[in-house]
C-alpha positions in Angstrom: 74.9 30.5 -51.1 72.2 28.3 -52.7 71.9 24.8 -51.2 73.3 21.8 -53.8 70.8 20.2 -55.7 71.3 16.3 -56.9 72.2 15.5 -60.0 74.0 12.9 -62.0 77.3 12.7 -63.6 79.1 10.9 -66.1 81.1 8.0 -64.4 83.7 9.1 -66.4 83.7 12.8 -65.2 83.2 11.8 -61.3 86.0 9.5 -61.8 88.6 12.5 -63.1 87.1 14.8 -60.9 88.2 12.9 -57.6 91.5 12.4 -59.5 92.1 15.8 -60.6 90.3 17.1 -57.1 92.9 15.1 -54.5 95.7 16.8 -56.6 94.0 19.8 -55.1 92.6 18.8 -52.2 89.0 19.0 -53.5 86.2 16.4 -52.9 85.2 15.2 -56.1 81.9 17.1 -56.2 83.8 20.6 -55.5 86.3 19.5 -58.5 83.1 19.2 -60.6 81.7 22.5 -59.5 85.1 23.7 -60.1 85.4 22.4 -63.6 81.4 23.8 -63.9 82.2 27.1 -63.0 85.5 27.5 -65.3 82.9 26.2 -68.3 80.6 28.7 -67.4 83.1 32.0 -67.2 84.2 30.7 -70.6 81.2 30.0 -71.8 79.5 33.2 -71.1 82.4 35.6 -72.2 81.8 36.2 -75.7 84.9 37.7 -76.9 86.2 38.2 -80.0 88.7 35.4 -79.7 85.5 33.2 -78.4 83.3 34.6 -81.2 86.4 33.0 -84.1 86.3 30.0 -82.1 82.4 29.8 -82.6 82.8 30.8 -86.4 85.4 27.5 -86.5 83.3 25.3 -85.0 80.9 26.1 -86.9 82.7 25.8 -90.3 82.5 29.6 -91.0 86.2 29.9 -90.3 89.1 28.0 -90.9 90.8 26.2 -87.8 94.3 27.6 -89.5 93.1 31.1 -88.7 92.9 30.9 -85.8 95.3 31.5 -82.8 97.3 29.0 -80.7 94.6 29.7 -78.0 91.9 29.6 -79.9 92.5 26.6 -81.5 93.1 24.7 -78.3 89.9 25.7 -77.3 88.5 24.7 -80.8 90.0 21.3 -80.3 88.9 20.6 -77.1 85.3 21.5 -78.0 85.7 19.3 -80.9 87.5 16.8 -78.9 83.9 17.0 -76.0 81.6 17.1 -79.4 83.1 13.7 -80.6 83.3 11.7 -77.1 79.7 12.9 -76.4 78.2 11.4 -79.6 80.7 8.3 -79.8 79.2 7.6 -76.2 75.5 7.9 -77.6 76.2 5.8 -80.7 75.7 2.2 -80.2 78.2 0.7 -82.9 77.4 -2.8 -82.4 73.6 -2.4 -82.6 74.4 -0.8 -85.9 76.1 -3.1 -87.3 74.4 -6.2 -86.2 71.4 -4.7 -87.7 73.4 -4.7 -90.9 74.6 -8.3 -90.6 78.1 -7.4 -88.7 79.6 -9.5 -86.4 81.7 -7.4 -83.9 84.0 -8.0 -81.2 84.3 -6.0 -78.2 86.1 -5.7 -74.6 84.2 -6.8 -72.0 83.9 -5.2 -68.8 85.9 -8.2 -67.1 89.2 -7.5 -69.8 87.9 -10.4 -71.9 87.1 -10.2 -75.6 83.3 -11.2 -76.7 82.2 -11.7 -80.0 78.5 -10.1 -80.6 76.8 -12.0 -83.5 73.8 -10.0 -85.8 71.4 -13.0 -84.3 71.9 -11.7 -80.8 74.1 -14.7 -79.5 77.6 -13.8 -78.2 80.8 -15.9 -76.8 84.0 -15.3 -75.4 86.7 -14.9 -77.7 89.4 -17.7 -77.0 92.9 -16.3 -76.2 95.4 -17.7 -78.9 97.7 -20.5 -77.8 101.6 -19.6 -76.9 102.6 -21.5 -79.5 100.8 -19.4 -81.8 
């Protein structure tokens, strides 16, 4: 067997895969190499059912025509395609560049207002008497 090589992950992914792995009683790295090699079978077995998928994906082929299977798959490839560029998008910088003022969730739970100048504040919780 080939030694491992280092690599990075996702926080996201490491933190499922030692979720998903304990279920299992899998280290988080062999859940990822698990998960890895599962993409990989499906990935290189071009079937007919994979080939539709491709044509859906790829707008050649209605996601209606295709079969409960293959549209799961469909959606969870869309469902990957969507959280991969949402995470490479930066929102606010795009917006402040366009004169937006945005407010986010901080790491810490609290809400911070991002002005277009660069300046930010906490957002002040509302008062219990409203």
């Amino acid at each position: 067997m080939p030694a491992d090589r280092p690599t990075r992950f996702a926080a996201d992914l490491l933190d499922s895969a030692a979720i998903e792995g304990r279920r299992d009683s899998r280290s988080a790295k062999q859940q990822l190499d698990h998960w890895a090699r599962i993409g990989r079978a499906v990935s290189m077995h071009q079937t007919a059912s994979r080939r539709r998928v491709e044509a859906a994906l790829a707008g050649e082929l209605a996601l209606g025509e295709l079969g409960e299977d293959e549209r799961l798959v469909a959606n969870i490839e869309l469902d990957v395609a969507v959280q991969t560029r949402a995470d490479a998008v930066s929102f606010g910088s795009r917006l402040a560049a366009e004169g937006v003022t945005t407010v986010a969730l901080a790491e810490d739970g609290t809400l911070v207002e991002h002005r277009p100048d660069g300046s930010r504040s906490a957002v002040a919780a509302p008062s219990p008497s409203g």
